[in-house]
BADO-855353 format. One record per atom (N, C-alpha, C): x, y, z; residue in one letter. Coordinates in pm, whole numbers, plus 50000, padded with zeros to 5 digits. Layout:
REM residues N
XYZA;...
END
This chain:
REM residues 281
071260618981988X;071340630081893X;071920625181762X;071070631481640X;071910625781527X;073220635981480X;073580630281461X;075550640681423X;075740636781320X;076320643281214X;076550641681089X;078870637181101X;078780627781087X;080080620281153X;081480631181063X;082120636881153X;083280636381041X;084110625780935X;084700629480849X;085840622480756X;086910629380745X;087850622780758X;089250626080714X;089620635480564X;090120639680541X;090030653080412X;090760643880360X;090890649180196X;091810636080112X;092480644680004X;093230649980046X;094280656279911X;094490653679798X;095050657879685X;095680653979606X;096930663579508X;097420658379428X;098710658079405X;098800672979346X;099900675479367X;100570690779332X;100260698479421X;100040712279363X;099180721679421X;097900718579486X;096750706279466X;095710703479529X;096280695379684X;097530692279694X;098300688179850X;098230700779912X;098880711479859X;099220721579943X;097950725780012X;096760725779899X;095410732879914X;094920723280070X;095030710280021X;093980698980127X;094870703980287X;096280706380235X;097380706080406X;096960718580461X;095970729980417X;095790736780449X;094540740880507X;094010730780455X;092420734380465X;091700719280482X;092480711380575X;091740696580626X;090860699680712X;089540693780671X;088950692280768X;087330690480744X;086650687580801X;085310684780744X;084150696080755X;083110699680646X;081770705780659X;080960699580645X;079880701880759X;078210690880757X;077580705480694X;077290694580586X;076180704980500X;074700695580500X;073650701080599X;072260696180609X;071450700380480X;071200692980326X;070660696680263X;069140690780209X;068300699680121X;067200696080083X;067410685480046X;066350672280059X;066620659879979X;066540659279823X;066150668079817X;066130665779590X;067500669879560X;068570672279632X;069870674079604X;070910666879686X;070080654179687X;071190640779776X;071810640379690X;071170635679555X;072070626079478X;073230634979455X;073070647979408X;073710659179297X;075180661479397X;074350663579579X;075610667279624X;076890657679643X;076330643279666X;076880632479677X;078180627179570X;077260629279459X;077960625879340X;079000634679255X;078480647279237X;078780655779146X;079440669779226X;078630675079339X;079330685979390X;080320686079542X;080280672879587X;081180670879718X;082400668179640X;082410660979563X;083670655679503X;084310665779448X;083630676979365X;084550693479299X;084500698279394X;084200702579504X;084140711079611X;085680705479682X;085500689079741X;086750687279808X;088500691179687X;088280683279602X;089040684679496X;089870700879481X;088700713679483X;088860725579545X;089220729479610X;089220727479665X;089540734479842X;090040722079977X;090180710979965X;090730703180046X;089770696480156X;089030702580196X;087670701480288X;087180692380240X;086530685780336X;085640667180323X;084420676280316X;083590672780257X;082010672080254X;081510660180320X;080250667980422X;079490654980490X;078300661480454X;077600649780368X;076170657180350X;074810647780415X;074020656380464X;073410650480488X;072380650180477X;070640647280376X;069460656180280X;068080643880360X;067300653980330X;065920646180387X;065110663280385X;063830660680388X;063040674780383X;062940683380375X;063440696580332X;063310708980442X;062630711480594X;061440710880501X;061150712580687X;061460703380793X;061120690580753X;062010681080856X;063310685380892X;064370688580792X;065530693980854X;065220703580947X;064600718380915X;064350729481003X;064260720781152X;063050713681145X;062390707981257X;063430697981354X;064360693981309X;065630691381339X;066340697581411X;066850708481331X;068010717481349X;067370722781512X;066390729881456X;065510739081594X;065230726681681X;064880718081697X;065020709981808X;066100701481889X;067120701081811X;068420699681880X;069120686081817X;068860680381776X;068620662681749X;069650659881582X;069710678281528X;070850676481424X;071480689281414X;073100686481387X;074050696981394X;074570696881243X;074760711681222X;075470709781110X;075900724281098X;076360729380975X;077520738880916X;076360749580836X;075920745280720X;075820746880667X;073830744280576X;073020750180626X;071610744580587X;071150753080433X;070840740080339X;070180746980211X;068290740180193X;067910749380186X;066680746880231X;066050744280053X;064620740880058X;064450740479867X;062800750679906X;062910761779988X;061890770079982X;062470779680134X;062500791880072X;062800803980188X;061840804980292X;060660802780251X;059610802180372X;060280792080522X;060930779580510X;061190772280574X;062860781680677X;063230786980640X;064180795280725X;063260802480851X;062540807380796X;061710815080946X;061470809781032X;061370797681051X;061030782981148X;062600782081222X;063390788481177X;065320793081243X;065150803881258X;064430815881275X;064840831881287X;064540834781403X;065380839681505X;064780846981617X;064840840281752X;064770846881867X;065250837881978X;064140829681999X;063160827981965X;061820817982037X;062100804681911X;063130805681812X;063510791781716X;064920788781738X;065620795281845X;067010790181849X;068220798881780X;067520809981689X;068860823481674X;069410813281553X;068960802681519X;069910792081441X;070310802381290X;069290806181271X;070020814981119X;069530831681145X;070600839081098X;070550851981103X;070000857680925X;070490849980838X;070550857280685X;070490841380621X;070260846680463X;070240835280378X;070020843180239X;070640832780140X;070590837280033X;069880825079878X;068720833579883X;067770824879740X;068680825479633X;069260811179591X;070160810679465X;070190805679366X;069250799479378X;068530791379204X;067490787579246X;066680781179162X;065140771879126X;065870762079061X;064410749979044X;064480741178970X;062960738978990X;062750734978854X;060760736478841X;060770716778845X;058920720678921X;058630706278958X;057990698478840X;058400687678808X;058170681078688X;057370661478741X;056920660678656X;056520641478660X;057650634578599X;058250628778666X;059370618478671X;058980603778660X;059120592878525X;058300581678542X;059010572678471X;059010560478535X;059870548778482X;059480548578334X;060510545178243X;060370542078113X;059580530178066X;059480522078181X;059230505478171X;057600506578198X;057050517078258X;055560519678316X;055090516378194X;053610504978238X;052550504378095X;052270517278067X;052300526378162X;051700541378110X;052710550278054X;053830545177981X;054940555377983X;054820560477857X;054300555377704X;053940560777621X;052740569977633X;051580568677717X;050700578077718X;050930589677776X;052150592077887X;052600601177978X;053190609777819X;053920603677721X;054490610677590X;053260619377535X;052560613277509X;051230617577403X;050380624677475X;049980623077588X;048550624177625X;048940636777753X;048350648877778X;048200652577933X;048770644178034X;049750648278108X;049880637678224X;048550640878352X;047720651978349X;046620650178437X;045810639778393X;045950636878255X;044940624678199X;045340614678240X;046300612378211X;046990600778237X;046730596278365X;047480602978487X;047730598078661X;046460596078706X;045390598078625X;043870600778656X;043160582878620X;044090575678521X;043520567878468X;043720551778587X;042810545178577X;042970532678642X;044370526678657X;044880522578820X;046230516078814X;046970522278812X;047160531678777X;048170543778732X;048730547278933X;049660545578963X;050820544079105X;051720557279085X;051460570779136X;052100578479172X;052570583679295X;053720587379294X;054230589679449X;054540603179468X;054450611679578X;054790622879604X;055010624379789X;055780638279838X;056730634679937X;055420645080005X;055720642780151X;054940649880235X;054860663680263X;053470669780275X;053750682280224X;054280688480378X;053960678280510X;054250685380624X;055880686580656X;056380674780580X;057820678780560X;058810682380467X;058300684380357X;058980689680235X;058280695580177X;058800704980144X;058340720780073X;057680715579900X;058710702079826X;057940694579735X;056710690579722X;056280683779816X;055110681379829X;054000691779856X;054280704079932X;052890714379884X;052880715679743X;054380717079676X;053850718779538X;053310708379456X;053430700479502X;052410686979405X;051440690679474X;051040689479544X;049760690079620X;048890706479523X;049580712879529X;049260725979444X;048620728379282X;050020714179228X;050200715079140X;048070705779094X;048620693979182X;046980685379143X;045860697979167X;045630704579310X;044310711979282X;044440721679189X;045240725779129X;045080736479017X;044510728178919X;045720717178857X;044090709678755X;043310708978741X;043090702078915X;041770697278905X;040580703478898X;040630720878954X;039780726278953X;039660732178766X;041310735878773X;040390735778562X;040460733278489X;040250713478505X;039630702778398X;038520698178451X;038150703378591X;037110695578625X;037060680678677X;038400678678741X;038720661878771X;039130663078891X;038190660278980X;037860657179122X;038400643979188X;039200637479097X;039880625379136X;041520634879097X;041820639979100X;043270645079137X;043580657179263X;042030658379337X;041860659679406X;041950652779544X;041620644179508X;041300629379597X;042920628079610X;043830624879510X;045140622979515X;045850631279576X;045980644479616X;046670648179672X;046260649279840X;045000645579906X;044530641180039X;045090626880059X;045320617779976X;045480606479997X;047070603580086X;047180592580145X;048590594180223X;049380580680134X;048530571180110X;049230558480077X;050250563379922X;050070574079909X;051520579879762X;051970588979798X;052170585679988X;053710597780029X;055120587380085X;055810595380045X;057050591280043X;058340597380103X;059150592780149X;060460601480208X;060820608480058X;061310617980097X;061970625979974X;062940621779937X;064030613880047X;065290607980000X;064860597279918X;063510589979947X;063360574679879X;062240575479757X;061990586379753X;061060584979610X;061660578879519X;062920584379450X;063630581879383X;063980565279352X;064860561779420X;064740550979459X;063420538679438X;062300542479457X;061120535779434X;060740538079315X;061030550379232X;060110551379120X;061350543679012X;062620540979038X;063550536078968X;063860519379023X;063120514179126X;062870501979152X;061080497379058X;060870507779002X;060250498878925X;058420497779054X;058500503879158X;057400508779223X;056050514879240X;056870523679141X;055680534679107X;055870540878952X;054480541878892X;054640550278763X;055190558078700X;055370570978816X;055910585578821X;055620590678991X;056230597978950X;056380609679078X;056460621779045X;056490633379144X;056830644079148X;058020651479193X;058940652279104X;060260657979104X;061020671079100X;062140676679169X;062500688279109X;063060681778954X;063250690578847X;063970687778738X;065390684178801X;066350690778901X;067620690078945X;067550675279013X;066580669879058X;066980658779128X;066700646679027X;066090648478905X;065490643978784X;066580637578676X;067420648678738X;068330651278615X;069640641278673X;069830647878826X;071050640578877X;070790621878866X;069620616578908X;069100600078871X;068780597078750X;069190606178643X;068830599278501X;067530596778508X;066560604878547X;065210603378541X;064430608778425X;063480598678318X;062970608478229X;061890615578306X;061300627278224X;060260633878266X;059460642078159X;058290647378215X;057420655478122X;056820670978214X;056830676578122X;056620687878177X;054920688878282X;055180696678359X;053400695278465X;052950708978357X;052390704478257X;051690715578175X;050490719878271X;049980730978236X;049170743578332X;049620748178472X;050570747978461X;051390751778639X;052810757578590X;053200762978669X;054440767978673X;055140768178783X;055540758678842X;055800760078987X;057490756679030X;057760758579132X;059840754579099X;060080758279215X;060850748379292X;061370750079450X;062340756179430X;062770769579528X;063600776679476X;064760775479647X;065990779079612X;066630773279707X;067580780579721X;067670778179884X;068670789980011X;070000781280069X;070500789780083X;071570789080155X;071850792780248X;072330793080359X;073120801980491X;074130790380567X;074860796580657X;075930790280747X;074990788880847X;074660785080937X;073910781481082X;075050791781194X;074730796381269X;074870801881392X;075270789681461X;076610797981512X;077360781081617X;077640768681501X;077940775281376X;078620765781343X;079890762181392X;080370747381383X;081310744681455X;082360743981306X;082490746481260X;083620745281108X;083460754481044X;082990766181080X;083010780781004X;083800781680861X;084990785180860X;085830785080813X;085700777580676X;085280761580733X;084880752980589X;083530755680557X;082720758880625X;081390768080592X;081680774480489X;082420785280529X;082630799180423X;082730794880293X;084070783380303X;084560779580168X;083540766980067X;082290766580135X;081560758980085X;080530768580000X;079900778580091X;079330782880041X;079790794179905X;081010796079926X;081490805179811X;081580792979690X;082170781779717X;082320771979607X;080950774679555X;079640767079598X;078600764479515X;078280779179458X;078590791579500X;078240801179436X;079290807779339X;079960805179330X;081190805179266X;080800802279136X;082200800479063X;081900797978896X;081630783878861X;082570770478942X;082510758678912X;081100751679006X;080320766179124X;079710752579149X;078390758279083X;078240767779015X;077120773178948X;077490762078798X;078540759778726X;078440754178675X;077990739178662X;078130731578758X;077550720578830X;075800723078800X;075430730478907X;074020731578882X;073280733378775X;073620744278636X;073590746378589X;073570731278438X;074140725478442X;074420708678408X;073100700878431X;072730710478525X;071780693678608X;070070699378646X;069860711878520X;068370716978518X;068200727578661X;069460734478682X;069380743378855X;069260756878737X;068350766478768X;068490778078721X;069360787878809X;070220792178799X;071220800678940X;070380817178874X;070700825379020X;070310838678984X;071310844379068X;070930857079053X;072430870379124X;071680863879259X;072320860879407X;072100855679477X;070850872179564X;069890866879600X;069390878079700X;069040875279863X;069630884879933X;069900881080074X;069340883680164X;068650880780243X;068010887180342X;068580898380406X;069530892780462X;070340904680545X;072000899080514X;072670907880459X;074370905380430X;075150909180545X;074270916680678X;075180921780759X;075680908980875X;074660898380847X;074780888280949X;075850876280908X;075900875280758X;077170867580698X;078750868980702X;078760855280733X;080580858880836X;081410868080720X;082500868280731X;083460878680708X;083860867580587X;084330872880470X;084550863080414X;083830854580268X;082120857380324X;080950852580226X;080770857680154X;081060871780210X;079640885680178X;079950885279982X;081270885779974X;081660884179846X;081250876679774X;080530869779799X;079890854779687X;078750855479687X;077890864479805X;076700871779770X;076540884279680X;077300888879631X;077000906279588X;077410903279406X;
END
């Protein structure tokens, strides 16, 4: 079984001692992979700093996570998904009861993300990027649509072009498998200098110093949930996680890093522990 390992909580001085002596202890937060980097870097570190609680994060797919969680093989606190559709795959006793409620709390729209160093990186400036990814040589990567909610939208994003420019080779590209990628490792590859561009949230774009260009004729943006899991085993640091990111400092975070936040909307508030409901309303 994979387990997301505890860590030791790490205090600090003054009033942030009293906070950590009070509130040691760790939350596994299972999140979408376009928010490895962001949570890693930028929001585990204000969150513990906050409230005393270790962050354990741990990001790869949505649906791969779902497919996880509901099969037994990963535990955690805390699941943020980057599309609400993927919670229903947790609702109900025939998926494990794993989530009762959840709350849609920002977007971030899907953009082409592309090394600066690409021979094609001035034409990606000037030109259509459907023109462009269309042209000879041209190495784009995008994540699987059977396990990340990203990848239907590239996949979306190409047949909408293609059907109105008339380019039946960006068609071809989104059937193709040899430009899928883990969601955790796109990144990584298109900044090793791998691939041309990819298909990115702006938030995960933003957190890798990634340039980008807008996917002109689409409008599309993974929009993203929250809930505590049923049988969480760290409730408590649950609660205080999820109020942080909805809170003032962790909306401000997102907000930094291309996350659009909205008044949070909930499926059901009656199923959220005692404690949350306030950071929903």
């Amino acid at each position: 079984m994979l387990a997301v390992t505890a860590i030791a909580s790490i205090g600090s001085a003054g009033a942030q001692t009293a906070v950590a002596a009070a509130n040691s202890g760790p939350v596994d937060v299972l999140s979408a992979g376009s928010l490895q980097d962001l949570m890693q870097s930028q929001i585990g570190p204000a969150f513990e700093k906050a409230t005393g609680y270790t962050l354990n994060n741990f990001s790869m797919g949505s649906t791969a996570l779902a497919s996880s969680i509901a099969g037994g093989t990963l535990r955690g606190d805390v699941f943020i998904s980057a599309s609400p559709a993927v919670n229903t795959s947790l609702e109900g006793a025939g998926n494990g009861n794993w989530v009762s409620w959840y709350a849609q709390f920002a977007s971030s729209p899907l953009v082409l993300g592309y090394d600066p160093g690409s021979k094609f990186a001035q034409a990606l400036k000037t030109k259509p990027w459907y023109v462009v990814i269309s042209e000879p040589g041209f190495l784009i990567g995008r994540t699987d649509p059977t396990t990340d909610p990203k990848g239907v939208l590239a996949d979306e994003a190409l047949d909408r072009v293609a059907a109105k420019h008339h380019l039946p080779e960006l068609e071809t590209l989104a059937t193709e498998s040899s430009d899928v990628f883990p969601e955790t490792s796109l990144v990584g590859e298109l900044q090793a200098g791998q691939l041309d561009a990819g298909f990115f949230y702006g938030v995960e774009a933003s957190a890798a110093d990634i340039k980008t260009v807008p996917l002109t004729g689409t409008s599309l943006s993974g929009k993203y949930t929250i809930t505590i899991l049923n049988k969480a085993p760290h409730e408590a640091a649950a609660i205080a996680f999820v109020n942080f990111l909805l809170g003032k400092n962790g909306q401000k975070i997102l907000a930094k890093n291309g996350v659009t936040s909205a008044k949070p909307e909930v499926t059901d508030i009656r199923f959220a522990p005692i404690g949350v409901d306030s950071a929903l309303r």
